[in-house]
C-alpha positions in Angstrom: 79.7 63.3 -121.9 82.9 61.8 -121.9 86.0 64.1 -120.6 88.6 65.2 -122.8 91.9 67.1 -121.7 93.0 70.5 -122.9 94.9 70.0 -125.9 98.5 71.3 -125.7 99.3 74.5 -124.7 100.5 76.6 -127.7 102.6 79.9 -127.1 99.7 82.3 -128.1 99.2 85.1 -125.9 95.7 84.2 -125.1 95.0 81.5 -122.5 92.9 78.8 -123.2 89.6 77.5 -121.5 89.6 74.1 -120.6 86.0 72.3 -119.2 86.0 71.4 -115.8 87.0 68.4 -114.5 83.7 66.0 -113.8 82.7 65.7 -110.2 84.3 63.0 -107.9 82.2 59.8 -107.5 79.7 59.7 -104.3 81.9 58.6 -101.1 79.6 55.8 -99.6 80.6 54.9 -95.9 81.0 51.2 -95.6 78.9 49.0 -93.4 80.6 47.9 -90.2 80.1 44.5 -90.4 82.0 43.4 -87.3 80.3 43.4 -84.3 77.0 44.1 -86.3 75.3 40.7 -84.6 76.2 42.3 -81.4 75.1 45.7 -81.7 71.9 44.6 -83.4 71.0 42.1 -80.7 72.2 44.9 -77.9 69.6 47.3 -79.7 66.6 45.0 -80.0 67.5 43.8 -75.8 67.4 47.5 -74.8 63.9 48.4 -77.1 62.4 45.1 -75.8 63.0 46.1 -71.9 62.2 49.5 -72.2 58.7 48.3 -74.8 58.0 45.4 -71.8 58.3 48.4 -68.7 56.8 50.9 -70.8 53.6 48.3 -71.3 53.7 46.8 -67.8 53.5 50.8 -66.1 49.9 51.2 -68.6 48.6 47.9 -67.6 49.6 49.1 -63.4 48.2 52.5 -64.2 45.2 51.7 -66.4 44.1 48.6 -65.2 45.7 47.4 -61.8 45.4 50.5 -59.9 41.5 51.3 -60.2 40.8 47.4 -59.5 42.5 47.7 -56.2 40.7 50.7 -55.6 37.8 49.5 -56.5 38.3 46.3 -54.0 39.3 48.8 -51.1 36.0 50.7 -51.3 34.2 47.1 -51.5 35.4 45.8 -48.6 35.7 49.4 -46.7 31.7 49.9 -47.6 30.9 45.8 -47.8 28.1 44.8 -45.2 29.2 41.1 -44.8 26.8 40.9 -41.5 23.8 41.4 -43.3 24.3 40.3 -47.0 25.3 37.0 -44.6 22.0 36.9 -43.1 20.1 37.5 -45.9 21.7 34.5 -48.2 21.1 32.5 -45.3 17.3 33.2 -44.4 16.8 32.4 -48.4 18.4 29.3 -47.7 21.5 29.6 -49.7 24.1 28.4 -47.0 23.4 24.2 -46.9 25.3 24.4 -43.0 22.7 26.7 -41.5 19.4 26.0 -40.9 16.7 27.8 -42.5 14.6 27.0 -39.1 16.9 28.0 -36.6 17.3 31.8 -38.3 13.6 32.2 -37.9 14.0 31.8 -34.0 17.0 34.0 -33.4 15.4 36.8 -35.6 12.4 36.7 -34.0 14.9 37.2 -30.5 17.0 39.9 -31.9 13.5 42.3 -32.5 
């Protein structure tokens, strides 16, 4: 459809209709293209740090914080005396004799 203007006006008494005028082209907002580098590196730093803290508070909350608890109620509950005593009456500990436990256990009962 190509446009075409109104012929000339001729003095009749009625008025004549003309088509519209076709639409104005699409505005299109041109790219900013200075500074884009730097606003495009600022971006990508701010998503990577919040991305890295984001991760790293999971990994505390998930994974860090129920293996220190977990180590707490090991060494809270541990019973290092006697787990001791018993590696070394099976002879698992090369600097104590297997010999002199038997002595001091039959002194201890």
């Amino acid at each position: 459809m190509s446009y075409q203007p109104c012929p000339p006006s001729t003095p009749q008494p009625c008025p004549q209709a003309c088509p519209p005028p076709p639409p104005a082209p699409p505005c299109r907002v041109k790219p900013i293209m200075r500074g884009l580098h730097r606003a495009q590196t600022k971006a990508l730093i701010a998503q990577g740090t919040l991305l890295a803290f984001i991760g790293g508070a999971a990994y505390y909350v998930l994974i860090s914080a129920p293996r220190i608890a977990a180590y707490k109620d090991f060494y809270a509950k541990g019973e290092f005396e006697d787990w001791a005593d018993e590696m070394a009456r099976k002879g698992l500990f090369q600097s104590v004799p297997v010999e002199s436990l038997k002595d001091n256990q039959h002194m201890n009962k």
